[in-house]
C-alpha positions as CSV (number, residue, x, y, z in Angstrom):
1,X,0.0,0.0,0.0
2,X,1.1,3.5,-0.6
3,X,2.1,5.6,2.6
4,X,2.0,9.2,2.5
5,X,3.6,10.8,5.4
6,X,3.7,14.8,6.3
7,X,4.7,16.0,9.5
8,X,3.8,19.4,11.4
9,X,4.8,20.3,14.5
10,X,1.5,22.1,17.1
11,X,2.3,25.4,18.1
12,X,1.7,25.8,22.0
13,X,-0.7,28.6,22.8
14,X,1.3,30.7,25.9
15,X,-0.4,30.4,29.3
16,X,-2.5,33.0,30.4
17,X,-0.7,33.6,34.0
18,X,2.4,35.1,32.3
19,X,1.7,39.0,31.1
20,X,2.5,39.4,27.5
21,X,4.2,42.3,28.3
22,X,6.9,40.0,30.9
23,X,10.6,39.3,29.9
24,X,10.2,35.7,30.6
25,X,6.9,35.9,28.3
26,X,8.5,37.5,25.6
27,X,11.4,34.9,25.7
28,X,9.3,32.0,25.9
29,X,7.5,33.1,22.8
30,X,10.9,33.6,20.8
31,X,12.0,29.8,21.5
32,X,8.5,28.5,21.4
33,X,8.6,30.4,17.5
34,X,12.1,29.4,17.0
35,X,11.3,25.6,17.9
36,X,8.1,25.9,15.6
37,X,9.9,27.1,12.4
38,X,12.5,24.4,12.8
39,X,10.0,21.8,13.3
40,X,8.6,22.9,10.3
41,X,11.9,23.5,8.3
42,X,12.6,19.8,9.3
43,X,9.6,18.1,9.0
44,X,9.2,14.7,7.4
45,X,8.9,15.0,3.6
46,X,6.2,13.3,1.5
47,X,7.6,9.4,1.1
48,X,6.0,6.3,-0.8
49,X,7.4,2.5,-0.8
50,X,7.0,0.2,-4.1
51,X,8.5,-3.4,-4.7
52,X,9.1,-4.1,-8.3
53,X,8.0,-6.9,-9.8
54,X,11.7,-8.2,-10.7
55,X,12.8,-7.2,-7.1
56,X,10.1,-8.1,-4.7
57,X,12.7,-8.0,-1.3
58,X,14.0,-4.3,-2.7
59,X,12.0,-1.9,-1.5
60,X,12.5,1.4,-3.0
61,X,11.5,4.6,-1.6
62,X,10.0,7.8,-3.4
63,X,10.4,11.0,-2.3
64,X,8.9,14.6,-2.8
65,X,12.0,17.1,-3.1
66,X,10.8,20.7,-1.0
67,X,8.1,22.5,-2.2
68,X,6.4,19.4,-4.2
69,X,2.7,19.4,-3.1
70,X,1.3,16.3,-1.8
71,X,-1.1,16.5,-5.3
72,X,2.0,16.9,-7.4
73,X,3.8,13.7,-5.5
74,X,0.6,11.6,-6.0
75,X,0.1,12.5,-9.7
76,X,3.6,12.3,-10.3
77,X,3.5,8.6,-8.9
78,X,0.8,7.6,-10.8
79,X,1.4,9.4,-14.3
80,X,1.9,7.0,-17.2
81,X,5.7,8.5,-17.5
82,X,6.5,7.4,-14.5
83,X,5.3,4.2,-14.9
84,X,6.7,3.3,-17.8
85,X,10.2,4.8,-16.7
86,X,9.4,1.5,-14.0
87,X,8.5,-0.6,-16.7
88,X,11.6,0.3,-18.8
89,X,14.2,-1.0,-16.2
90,X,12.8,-4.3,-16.0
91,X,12.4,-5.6,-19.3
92,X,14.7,-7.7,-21.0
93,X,17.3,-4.8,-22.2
94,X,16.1,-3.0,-19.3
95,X,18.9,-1.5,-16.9
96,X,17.4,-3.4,-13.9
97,X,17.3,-7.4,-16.7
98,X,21.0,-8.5,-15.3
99,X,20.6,-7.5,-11.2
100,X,23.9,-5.9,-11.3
101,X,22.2,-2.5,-10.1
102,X,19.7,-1.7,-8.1
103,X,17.1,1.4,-7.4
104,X,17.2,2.3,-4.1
105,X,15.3,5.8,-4.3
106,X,13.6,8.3,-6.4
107,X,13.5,12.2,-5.7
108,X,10.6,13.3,-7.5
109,X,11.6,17.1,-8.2
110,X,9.2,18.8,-10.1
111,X,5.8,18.0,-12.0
112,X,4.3,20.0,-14.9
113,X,0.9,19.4,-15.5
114,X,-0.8,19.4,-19.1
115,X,-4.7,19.8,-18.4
116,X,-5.5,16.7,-16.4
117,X,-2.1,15.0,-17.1
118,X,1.2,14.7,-16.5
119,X,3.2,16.5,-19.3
120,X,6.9,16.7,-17.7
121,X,8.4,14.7,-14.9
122,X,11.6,15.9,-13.6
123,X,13.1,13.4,-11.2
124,X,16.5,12.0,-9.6
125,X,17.0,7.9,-9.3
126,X,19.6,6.5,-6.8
127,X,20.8,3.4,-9.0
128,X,23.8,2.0,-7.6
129,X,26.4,-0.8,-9.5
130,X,26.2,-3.4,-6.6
131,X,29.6,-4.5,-7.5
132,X,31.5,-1.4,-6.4
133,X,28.3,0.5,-4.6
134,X,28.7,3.6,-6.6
135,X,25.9,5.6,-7.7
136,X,25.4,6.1,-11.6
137,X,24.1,9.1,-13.4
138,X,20.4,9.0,-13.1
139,X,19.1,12.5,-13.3
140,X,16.0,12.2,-15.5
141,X,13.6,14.5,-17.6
142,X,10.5,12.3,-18.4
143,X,8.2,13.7,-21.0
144,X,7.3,10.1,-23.0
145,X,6.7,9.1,-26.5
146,X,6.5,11.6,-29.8
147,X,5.8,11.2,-33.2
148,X,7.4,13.2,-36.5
149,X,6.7,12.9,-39.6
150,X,8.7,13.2,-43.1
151,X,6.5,14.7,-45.5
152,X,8.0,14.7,-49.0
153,X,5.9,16.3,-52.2
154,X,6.7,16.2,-55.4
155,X,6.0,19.0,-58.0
156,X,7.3,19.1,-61.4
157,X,10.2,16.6,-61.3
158,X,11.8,18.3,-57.9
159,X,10.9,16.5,-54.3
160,X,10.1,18.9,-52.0
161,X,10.1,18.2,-48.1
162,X,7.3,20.2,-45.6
163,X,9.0,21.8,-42.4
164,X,7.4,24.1,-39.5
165,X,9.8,26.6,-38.0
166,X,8.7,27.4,-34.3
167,X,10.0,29.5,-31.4
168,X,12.0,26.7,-29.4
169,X,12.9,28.7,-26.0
170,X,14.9,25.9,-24.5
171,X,17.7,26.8,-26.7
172,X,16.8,30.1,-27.4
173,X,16.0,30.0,-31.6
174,X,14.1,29.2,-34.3
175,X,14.3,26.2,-35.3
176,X,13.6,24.6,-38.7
177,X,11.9,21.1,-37.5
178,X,9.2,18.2,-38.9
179,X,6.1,18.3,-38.0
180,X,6.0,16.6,-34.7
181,X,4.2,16.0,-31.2
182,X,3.8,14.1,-27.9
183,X,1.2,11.4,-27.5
184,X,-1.8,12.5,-25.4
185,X,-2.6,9.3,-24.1
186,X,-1.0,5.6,-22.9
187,X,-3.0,4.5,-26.1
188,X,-0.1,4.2,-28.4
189,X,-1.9,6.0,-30.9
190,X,1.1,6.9,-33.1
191,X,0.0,7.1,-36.5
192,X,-3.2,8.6,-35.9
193,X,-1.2,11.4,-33.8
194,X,1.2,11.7,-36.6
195,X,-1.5,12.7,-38.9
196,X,-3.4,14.9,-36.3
197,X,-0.1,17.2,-35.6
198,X,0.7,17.4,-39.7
199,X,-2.9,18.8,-39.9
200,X,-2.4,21.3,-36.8
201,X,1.1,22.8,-37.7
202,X,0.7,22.2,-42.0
203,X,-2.9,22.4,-42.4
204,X,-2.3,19.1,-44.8
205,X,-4.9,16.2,-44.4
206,X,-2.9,13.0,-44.6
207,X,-4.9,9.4,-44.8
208,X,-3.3,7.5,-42.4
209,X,-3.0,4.4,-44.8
210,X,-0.4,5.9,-47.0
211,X,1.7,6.5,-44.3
212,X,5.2,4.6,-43.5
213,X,6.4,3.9,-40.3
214,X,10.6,3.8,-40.6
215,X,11.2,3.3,-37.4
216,X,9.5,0.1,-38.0
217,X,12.4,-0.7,-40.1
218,X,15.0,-1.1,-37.2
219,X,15.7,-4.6,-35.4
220,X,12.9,-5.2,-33.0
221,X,15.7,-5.1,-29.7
222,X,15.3,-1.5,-30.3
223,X,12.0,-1.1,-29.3
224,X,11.5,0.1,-32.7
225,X,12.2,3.9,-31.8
226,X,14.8,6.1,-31.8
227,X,15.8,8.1,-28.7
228,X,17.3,11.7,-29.1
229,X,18.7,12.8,-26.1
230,X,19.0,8.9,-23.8
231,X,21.5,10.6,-21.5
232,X,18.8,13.1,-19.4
233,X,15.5,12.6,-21.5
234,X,13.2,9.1,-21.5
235,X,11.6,10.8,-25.0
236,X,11.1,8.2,-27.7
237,X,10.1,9.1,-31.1
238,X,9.0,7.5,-34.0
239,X,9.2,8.4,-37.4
240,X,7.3,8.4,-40.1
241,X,7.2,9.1,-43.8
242,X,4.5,10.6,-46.3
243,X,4.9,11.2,-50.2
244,X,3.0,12.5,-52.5
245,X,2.1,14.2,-55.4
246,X,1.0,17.8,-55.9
247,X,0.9,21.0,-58.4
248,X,3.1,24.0,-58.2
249,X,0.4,26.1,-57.0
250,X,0.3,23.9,-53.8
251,X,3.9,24.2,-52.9
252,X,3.2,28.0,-53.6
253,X,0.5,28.3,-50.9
254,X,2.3,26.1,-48.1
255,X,5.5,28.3,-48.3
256,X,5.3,30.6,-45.7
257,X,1.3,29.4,-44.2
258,X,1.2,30.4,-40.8
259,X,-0.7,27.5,-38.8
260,X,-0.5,26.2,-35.1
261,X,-3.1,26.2,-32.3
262,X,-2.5,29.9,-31.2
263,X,-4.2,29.2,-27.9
264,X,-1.8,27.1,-26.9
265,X,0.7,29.2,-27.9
266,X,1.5,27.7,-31.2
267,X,3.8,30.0,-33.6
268,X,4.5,28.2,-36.0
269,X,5.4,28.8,-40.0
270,X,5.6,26.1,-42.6
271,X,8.6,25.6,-44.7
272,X,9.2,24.4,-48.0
273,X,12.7,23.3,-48.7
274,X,14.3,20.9,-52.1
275,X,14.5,17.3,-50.7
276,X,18.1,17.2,-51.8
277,X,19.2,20.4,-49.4
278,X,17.3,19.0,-46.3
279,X,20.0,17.3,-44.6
280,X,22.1,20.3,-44.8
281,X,19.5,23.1,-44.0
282,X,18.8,22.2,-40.1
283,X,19.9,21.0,-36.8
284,X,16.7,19.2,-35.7
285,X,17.7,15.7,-34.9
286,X,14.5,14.2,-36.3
287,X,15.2,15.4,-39.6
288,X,18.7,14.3,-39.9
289,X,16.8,10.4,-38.3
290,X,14.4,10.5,-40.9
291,X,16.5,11.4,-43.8
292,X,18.9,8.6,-42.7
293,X,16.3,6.1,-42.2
294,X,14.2,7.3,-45.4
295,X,17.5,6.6,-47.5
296,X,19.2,3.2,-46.1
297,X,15.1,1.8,-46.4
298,X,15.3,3.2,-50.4
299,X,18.4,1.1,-50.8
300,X,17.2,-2.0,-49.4
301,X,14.2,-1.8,-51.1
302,X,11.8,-2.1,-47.9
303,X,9.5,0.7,-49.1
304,X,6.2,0.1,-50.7
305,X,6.0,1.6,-54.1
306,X,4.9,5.5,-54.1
307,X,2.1,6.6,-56.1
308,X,3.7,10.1,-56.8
Protein backbone atom coordinates (compact mmCIF):
# COMPACT_ATOMS: atom_id res chain seq x y z
CA UNK A 1 0.00 0.00 0.00
CA UNK A 2 1.10 3.47 -0.56
CA UNK A 3 2.06 5.57 2.58
CA UNK A 4 2.05 9.22 2.49
CA UNK A 5 3.64 10.79 5.45
CA UNK A 6 3.66 14.79 6.30
CA UNK A 7 4.70 15.96 9.53
CA UNK A 8 3.82 19.39 11.42
CA UNK A 9 4.75 20.25 14.49
CA UNK A 10 1.50 22.06 17.15
CA UNK A 11 2.27 25.42 18.10
CA UNK A 12 1.67 25.79 22.03
CA UNK A 13 -0.69 28.55 22.78
CA UNK A 14 1.26 30.69 25.87
CA UNK A 15 -0.40 30.36 29.30
CA UNK A 16 -2.50 32.95 30.36
CA UNK A 17 -0.69 33.57 33.99
CA UNK A 18 2.38 35.14 32.34
CA UNK A 19 1.72 38.96 31.12
CA UNK A 20 2.49 39.40 27.47
CA UNK A 21 4.24 42.33 28.27
CA UNK A 22 6.90 40.04 30.93
CA UNK A 23 10.62 39.32 29.89
CA UNK A 24 10.18 35.71 30.63
CA UNK A 25 6.87 35.92 28.31
CA UNK A 26 8.50 37.48 25.62
CA UNK A 27 11.44 34.93 25.74
CA UNK A 28 9.30 32.00 25.95
CA UNK A 29 7.54 33.11 22.84
CA UNK A 30 10.86 33.62 20.82
CA UNK A 31 12.00 29.76 21.49
CA UNK A 32 8.55 28.47 21.43
CA UNK A 33 8.64 30.40 17.54
CA UNK A 34 12.08 29.35 16.99
CA UNK A 35 11.25 25.55 17.87
CA UNK A 36 8.10 25.94 15.62
CA UNK A 37 9.94 27.12 12.44
CA UNK A 38 12.49 24.41 12.77
CA UNK A 39 10.04 21.83 13.30
CA UNK A 40 8.59 22.89 10.30
CA UNK A 41 11.89 23.52 8.27
CA UNK A 42 12.55 19.84 9.28
CA UNK A 43 9.63 18.09 8.96
CA UNK A 44 9.20 14.72 7.41
CA UNK A 45 8.87 14.97 3.56
CA UNK A 46 6.20 13.26 1.49
CA UNK A 47 7.56 9.44 1.11
CA UNK A 48 5.99 6.29 -0.75
CA UNK A 49 7.45 2.52 -0.79
CA UNK A 50 6.96 0.19 -4.13
CA UNK A 51 8.52 -3.37 -4.74
CA UNK A 52 9.06 -4.15 -8.28
CA UNK A 53 8.02 -6.94 -9.77
CA UNK A 54 11.71 -8.16 -10.67
CA UNK A 55 12.80 -7.19 -7.12
CA UNK A 56 10.08 -8.05 -4.65
CA UNK A 57 12.72 -8.02 -1.33
CA UNK A 58 13.96 -4.33 -2.69
CA UNK A 59 11.98 -1.89 -1.52
CA UNK A 60 12.47 1.38 -2.97
CA UNK A 61 11.50 4.59 -1.57
CA UNK A 62 9.95 7.84 -3.43
CA UNK A 63 10.39 11.04 -2.27
CA UNK A 64 8.91 14.63 -2.85
CA UNK A 65 12.01 17.09 -3.14
CA UNK A 66 10.81 20.71 -0.98
CA UNK A 67 8.11 22.47 -2.25
CA UNK A 68 6.40 19.45 -4.18
CA UNK A 69 2.74 19.37 -3.08
CA UNK A 70 1.29 16.32 -1.84
CA UNK A 71 -1.15 16.48 -5.28
CA UNK A 72 2.02 16.86 -7.41
CA UNK A 73 3.84 13.69 -5.53
CA UNK A 74 0.65 11.62 -6.03
CA UNK A 75 0.12 12.50 -9.71
CA UNK A 76 3.61 12.25 -10.31
CA UNK A 77 3.53 8.55 -8.90
CA UNK A 78 0.79 7.57 -10.77
CA UNK A 79 1.42 9.40 -14.31
CA UNK A 80 1.95 6.99 -17.25
CA UNK A 81 5.68 8.49 -17.50
CA UNK A 82 6.53 7.40 -14.51
CA UNK A 83 5.25 4.19 -14.94
CA UNK A 84 6.67 3.27 -17.80
CA UNK A 85 10.16 4.77 -16.74
CA UNK A 86 9.40 1.46 -14.01
CA UNK A 87 8.55 -0.61 -16.71
CA UNK A 88 11.56 0.25 -18.77
CA UNK A 89 14.17 -1.01 -16.19
CA UNK A 90 12.81 -4.29 -16.03
CA UNK A 91 12.38 -5.63 -19.29
CA UNK A 92 14.67 -7.69 -21.03
CA UNK A 93 17.31 -4.79 -22.19
CA UNK A 94 16.11 -3.00 -19.34
CA UNK A 95 18.94 -1.55 -16.88
CA UNK A 96 17.37 -3.42 -13.91
CA UNK A 97 17.33 -7.38 -16.72
CA UNK A 98 21.02 -8.55 -15.25
CA UNK A 99 20.63 -7.53 -11.24
CA UNK A 100 23.91 -5.89 -11.27
CA UNK A 101 22.18 -2.54 -10.14
CA UNK A 102 19.67 -1.69 -8.08
CA UNK A 103 17.12 1.43 -7.39
CA UNK A 104 17.18 2.28 -4.08
CA UNK A 105 15.31 5.81 -4.26
CA UNK A 106 13.61 8.33 -6.41
CA UNK A 107 13.47 12.17 -5.74
CA UNK A 108 10.58 13.25 -7.51
CA UNK A 109 11.61 17.10 -8.22
CA UNK A 110 9.21 18.84 -10.14
CA UNK A 111 5.76 18.02 -11.96
CA UNK A 112 4.28 19.97 -14.86
CA UNK A 113 0.93 19.42 -15.51
CA UNK A 114 -0.80 19.45 -19.07
CA UNK A 115 -4.73 19.77 -18.42
CA UNK A 116 -5.45 16.73 -16.36
CA UNK A 117 -2.10 15.02 -17.08
CA UNK A 118 1.25 14.75 -16.46
CA UNK A 119 3.24 16.48 -19.33
CA UNK A 120 6.95 16.75 -17.66
CA UNK A 121 8.38 14.68 -14.87
CA UNK A 122 11.61 15.87 -13.63
CA UNK A 123 13.11 13.37 -11.17
CA UNK A 124 16.54 12.04 -9.59
CA UNK A 125 16.97 7.86 -9.34
CA UNK A 126 19.59 6.47 -6.75
CA UNK A 127 20.82 3.42 -8.95
CA UNK A 128 23.81 2.01 -7.61
CA UNK A 129 26.41 -0.77 -9.52
CA UNK A 130 26.16 -3.38 -6.64
CA UNK A 131 29.63 -4.49 -7.50
CA UNK A 132 31.52 -1.36 -6.37
CA UNK A 133 28.28 0.52 -4.62
CA UNK A 134 28.73 3.60 -6.60
CA UNK A 135 25.87 5.64 -7.74
CA UNK A 136 25.44 6.07 -11.61
CA UNK A 137 24.12 9.06 -13.40
CA UNK A 138 20.44 9.00 -13.06
CA UNK A 139 19.11 12.54 -13.34
CA UNK A 140 16.03 12.20 -15.46
CA UNK A 141 13.59 14.46 -17.65
CA UNK A 142 10.52 12.26 -18.38
CA UNK A 143 8.19 13.68 -20.97
CA UNK A 144 7.27 10.06 -23.03
CA UNK A 145 6.68 9.14 -26.48
CA UNK A 146 6.49 11.60 -29.83
CA UNK A 147 5.81 11.25 -33.18
CA UNK A 148 7.42 13.24 -36.48
CA UNK A 149 6.67 12.86 -39.61
CA UNK A 150 8.65 13.24 -43.10
CA UNK A 151 6.50 14.65 -45.54
CA UNK A 152 8.04 14.74 -49.04
CA UNK A 153 5.91 16.33 -52.21
CA UNK A 154 6.69 16.25 -55.40
CA UNK A 155 6.05 19.03 -58.01
CA UNK A 156 7.34 19.07 -61.39
CA UNK A 157 10.23 16.57 -61.33
CA UNK A 158 11.79 18.30 -57.88
CA UNK A 159 10.87 16.53 -54.31
CA UNK A 160 10.08 18.94 -52.03
CA UNK A 161 10.09 18.18 -48.11
CA UNK A 162 7.35 20.25 -45.58
CA UNK A 163 8.97 21.76 -42.42
CA UNK A 164 7.37 24.12 -39.52
CA UNK A 165 9.80 26.63 -38.02
CA UNK A 166 8.75 27.40 -34.27
CA UNK A 167 9.96 29.54 -31.36
CA UNK A 168 11.97 26.68 -29.39
CA UNK A 169 12.92 28.67 -26.04
CA UNK A 170 14.86 25.86 -24.48
CA UNK A 171 17.73 26.79 -26.66
CA UNK A 172 16.75 30.15 -27.37
CA UNK A 173 16.02 30.02 -31.64
CA UNK A 174 14.15 29.21 -34.29
CA UNK A 175 14.31 26.22 -35.32
CA UNK A 176 13.60 24.65 -38.74
CA UNK A 177 11.88 21.13 -37.49
CA UNK A 178 9.19 18.15 -38.93
CA UNK A 179 6.06 18.32 -38.01
CA UNK A 180 5.98 16.57 -34.69
CA UNK A 181 4.22 16.05 -31.20
CA UNK A 182 3.78 14.10 -27.89
CA UNK A 183 1.22 11.36 -27.45
CA UNK A 184 -1.79 12.51 -25.37
CA UNK A 185 -2.59 9.25 -24.12
CA UNK A 186 -1.03 5.59 -22.89
CA UNK A 187 -2.97 4.55 -26.07
CA UNK A 188 -0.11 4.17 -28.39
CA UNK A 189 -1.91 5.95 -30.94
CA UNK A 190 1.12 6.92 -33.05
CA UNK A 191 0.01 7.07 -36.48
CA UNK A 192 -3.20 8.63 -35.94
CA UNK A 193 -1.19 11.42 -33.82
CA UNK A 194 1.16 11.70 -36.57
CA UNK A 195 -1.52 12.66 -38.93
CA UNK A 196 -3.43 14.93 -36.29
CA UNK A 197 -0.14 17.25 -35.60
CA UNK A 198 0.67 17.39 -39.69
CA UNK A 199 -2.95 18.84 -39.93
CA UNK A 200 -2.41 21.31 -36.83
CA UNK A 201 1.07 22.79 -37.69
CA UNK A 202 0.72 22.18 -41.97
CA UNK A 203 -2.87 22.37 -42.42
CA UNK A 204 -2.31 19.13 -44.75
CA UNK A 205 -4.93 16.20 -44.41
CA UNK A 206 -2.93 13.05 -44.63
CA UNK A 207 -4.94 9.39 -44.79
CA UNK A 208 -3.33 7.49 -42.44
CA UNK A 209 -2.97 4.45 -44.78
CA UNK A 210 -0.40 5.86 -47.02
CA UNK A 211 1.73 6.54 -44.28
CA UNK A 212 5.22 4.61 -43.46
CA UNK A 213 6.36 3.86 -40.28
CA UNK A 214 10.61 3.77 -40.62
CA UNK A 215 11.22 3.27 -37.41
CA UNK A 216 9.46 0.06 -37.98
CA UNK A 217 12.43 -0.68 -40.07
CA UNK A 218 14.99 -1.12 -37.16
CA UNK A 219 15.74 -4.57 -35.37
CA UNK A 220 12.85 -5.18 -32.98
CA UNK A 221 15.65 -5.06 -29.68
CA UNK A 222 15.28 -1.47 -30.32
CA UNK A 223 12.00 -1.13 -29.26
CA UNK A 224 11.47 0.06 -32.70
CA UNK A 225 12.15 3.93 -31.83
CA UNK A 226 14.79 6.14 -31.79
CA UNK A 227 15.82 8.11 -28.67
CA UNK A 228 17.33 11.75 -29.14
CA UNK A 229 18.68 12.79 -26.10
CA UNK A 230 18.98 8.93 -23.78
CA UNK A 231 21.54 10.57 -21.50
CA UNK A 232 18.77 13.08 -19.36
CA UNK A 233 15.54 12.56 -21.54
CA UNK A 234 13.22 9.10 -21.54
CA UNK A 235 11.62 10.78 -25.03
CA UNK A 236 11.09 8.23 -27.74
CA UNK A 237 10.05 9.11 -31.13
CA UNK A 238 8.95 7.49 -33.95
CA UNK A 239 9.21 8.38 -37.42
CA UNK A 240 7.29 8.37 -40.09
CA UNK A 241 7.18 9.10 -43.84
CA UNK A 242 4.55 10.62 -46.28
CA UNK A 243 4.89 11.17 -50.20
CA UNK A 244 2.99 12.50 -52.51
CA UNK A 245 2.14 14.23 -55.41
CA UNK A 246 1.00 17.78 -55.87
CA UNK A 247 0.87 20.99 -58.39
CA UNK A 248 3.13 23.97 -58.20
CA UNK A 249 0.35 26.15 -57.04
CA UNK A 250 0.33 23.89 -53.76
CA UNK A 251 3.94 24.16 -52.95
CA UNK A 252 3.24 28.04 -53.64
CA UNK A 253 0.52 28.29 -50.92
CA UNK A 254 2.29 26.14 -48.12
CA UNK A 255 5.54 28.31 -48.29
CA UNK A 256 5.29 30.63 -45.72
CA UNK A 257 1.34 29.43 -44.19
CA UNK A 258 1.18 30.45 -40.79
CA UNK A 259 -0.72 27.49 -38.76
CA UNK A 260 -0.46 26.21 -35.08
CA UNK A 261 -3.05 26.24 -32.35
CA UNK A 262 -2.53 29.91 -31.22
CA UNK A 263 -4.17 29.21 -27.86
CA UNK A 264 -1.77 27.06 -26.93
CA UNK A 265 0.68 29.19 -27.94
CA UNK A 266 1.51 27.73 -31.25
CA UNK A 267 3.81 30.05 -33.62
CA UNK A 268 4.54 28.16 -36.05
CA UNK A 269 5.43 28.81 -39.97
CA UNK A 270 5.62 26.09 -42.59
CA UNK A 271 8.62 25.63 -44.69
CA UNK A 272 9.15 24.37 -47.97
CA UNK A 273 12.74 23.27 -48.67
CA UNK A 274 14.27 20.87 -52.05
CA UNK A 275 14.48 17.29 -50.66
CA UNK A 276 18.09 17.16 -51.77
CA UNK A 277 19.19 20.45 -49.38
CA UNK A 278 17.29 19.04 -46.31
CA UNK A 279 20.01 17.34 -44.61
CA UNK A 280 22.12 20.27 -44.84
CA UNK A 281 19.50 23.05 -43.98
CA UNK A 282 18.75 22.19 -40.15
CA UNK A 283 19.94 21.05 -36.77
CA UNK A 284 16.66 19.22 -35.69
CA UNK A 285 17.74 15.74 -34.88
CA UNK A 286 14.49 14.24 -36.29
CA UNK A 287 15.22 15.38 -39.63
CA UNK A 288 18.72 14.30 -39.87
CA UNK A 289 16.79 10.43 -38.27
CA UNK A 290 14.36 10.47 -40.87
CA UNK A 291 16.46 11.35 -43.84
CA UNK A 292 18.93 8.56 -42.68
CA UNK A 293 16.29 6.06 -42.18
CA UNK A 294 14.23 7.27 -45.38
CA UNK A 295 17.53 6.57 -47.49
CA UNK A 296 19.18 3.21 -46.13
CA UNK A 297 15.14 1.82 -46.35
CA UNK A 298 15.32 3.21 -50.44
CA UNK A 299 18.43 1.13 -50.76
CA UNK A 300 17.24 -2.01 -49.39
CA UNK A 301 14.19 -1.79 -51.10
CA UNK A 302 11.84 -2.06 -47.91
CA UNK A 303 9.49 0.69 -49.09
CA UNK A 304 6.25 0.11 -50.73
CA UNK A 305 5.96 1.60 -54.14
CA UNK A 306 4.94 5.52 -54.10
CA UNK A 307 2.11 6.65 -56.12
CA UNK A 308 3.70 10.10 -56.80
Amino acid sequence: MAHFLQASGPLRTLSKRHSLSSPLTLLHTRRTRSLFCKMSAESAPLTHSITLPSRPREPVQIVAAPGISNTEFRNAINSFLFKQWLKNLQTETGILANHALSLKRVLIQGVDMFGERVGFLKFKADILDKETGKKVPGIVFARGPAVAILILLESEGETYAVLTKQVRVPVGRLILELPAGMLDDDKGDFVGTAAREVEEETGIHLNLEDMVDLTAFLEPSTGSRVFPSPGGCDEDISLFLYRGCVGKEIIMQLQGKQTGLREHGELIEVCVVPYKKLWRMTPDSKVLMAVALYEMAMREGLLPHSEA
